[in-house]
C-alpha positions as CSV (number, residue, x, y, z in Angstrom):
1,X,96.6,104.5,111.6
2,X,97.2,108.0,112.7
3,X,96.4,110.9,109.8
4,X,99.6,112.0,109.0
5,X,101.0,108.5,108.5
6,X,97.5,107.9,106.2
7,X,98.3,111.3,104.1
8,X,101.9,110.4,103.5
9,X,101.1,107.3,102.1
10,X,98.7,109.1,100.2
11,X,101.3,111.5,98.7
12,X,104.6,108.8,98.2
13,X,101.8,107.2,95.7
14,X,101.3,110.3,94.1
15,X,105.2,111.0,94.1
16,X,106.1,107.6,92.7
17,X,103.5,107.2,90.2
18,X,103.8,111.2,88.9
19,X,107.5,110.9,88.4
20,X,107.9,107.3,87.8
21,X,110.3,107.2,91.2
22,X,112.3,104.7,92.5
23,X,111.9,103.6,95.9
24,X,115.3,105.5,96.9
25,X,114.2,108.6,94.9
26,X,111.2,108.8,97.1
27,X,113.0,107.9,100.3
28,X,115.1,110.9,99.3
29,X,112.5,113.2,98.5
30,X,110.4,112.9,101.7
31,X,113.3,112.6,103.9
32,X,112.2,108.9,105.4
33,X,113.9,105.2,104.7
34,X,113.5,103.1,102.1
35,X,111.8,100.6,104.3
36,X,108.8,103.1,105.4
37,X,108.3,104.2,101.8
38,X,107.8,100.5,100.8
39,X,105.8,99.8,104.0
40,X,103.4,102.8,103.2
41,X,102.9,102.2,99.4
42,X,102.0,98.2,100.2
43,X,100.8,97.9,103.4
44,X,99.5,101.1,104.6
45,X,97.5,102.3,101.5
46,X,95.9,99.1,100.6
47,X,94.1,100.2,103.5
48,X,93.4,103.8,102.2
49,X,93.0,103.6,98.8
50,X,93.9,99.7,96.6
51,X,93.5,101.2,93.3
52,X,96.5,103.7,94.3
53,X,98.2,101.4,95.9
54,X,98.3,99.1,93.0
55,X,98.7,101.8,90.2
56,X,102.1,102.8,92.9
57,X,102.7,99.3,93.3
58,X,102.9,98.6,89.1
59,X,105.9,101.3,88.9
60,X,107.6,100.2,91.6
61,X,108.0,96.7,90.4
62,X,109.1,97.3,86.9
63,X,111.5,99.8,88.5
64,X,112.5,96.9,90.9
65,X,113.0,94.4,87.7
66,X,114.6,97.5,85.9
67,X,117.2,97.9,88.5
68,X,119.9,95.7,87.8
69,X,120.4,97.7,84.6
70,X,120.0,100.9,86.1
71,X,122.9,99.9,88.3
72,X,125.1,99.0,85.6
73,X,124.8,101.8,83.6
74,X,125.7,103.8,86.6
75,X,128.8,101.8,86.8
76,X,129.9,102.1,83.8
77,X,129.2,106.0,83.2
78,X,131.5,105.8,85.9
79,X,134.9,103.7,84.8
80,X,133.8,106.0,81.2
81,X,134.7,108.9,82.8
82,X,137.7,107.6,84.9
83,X,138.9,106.7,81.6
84,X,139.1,110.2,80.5
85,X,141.1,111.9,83.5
């Protein structure tokens, strides 16, 4: 695994688990696809560092089983404000 690759794993880790991210936030922030932060976080730094991995891992999960409601609230903050026009 080439350094860079190993670092960035590193610091989408550090990202998700300092600002209890979601895999899109994190996509966002470092500019790369939702895929490669996922890829990095399971695959890559298990290889690096587990205990990181799984302490990434934990947030993303409960964000993942969170998500359904995150999207609903987003919908309806939406047809709220709609209402209002």
């Amino acid at each position: 695994m080439k350094d860079y690759i190993a670092k960035r794993a590193v610091e989408i880790a550090n990202y998700i688990i300092e600002n209890n991210a979601t895999v899109r936030q994190t996509a966002k922030q470092f500019g790369i696809s939702k895929s490669t932060v996922h890829k990095d976080c399971t695959e890559r730094l298990l290889l690096i560092n587990p205990a990181l991995a799984a302490d990434a891992r934990k947030i993303l999960d409960l964000n993942k089983s969170e998500r359904h409601i995150r999207g609903g609230l987003a919908t309806r903050e939406k047809y709220l404000h709609m209402e209002h026009h």
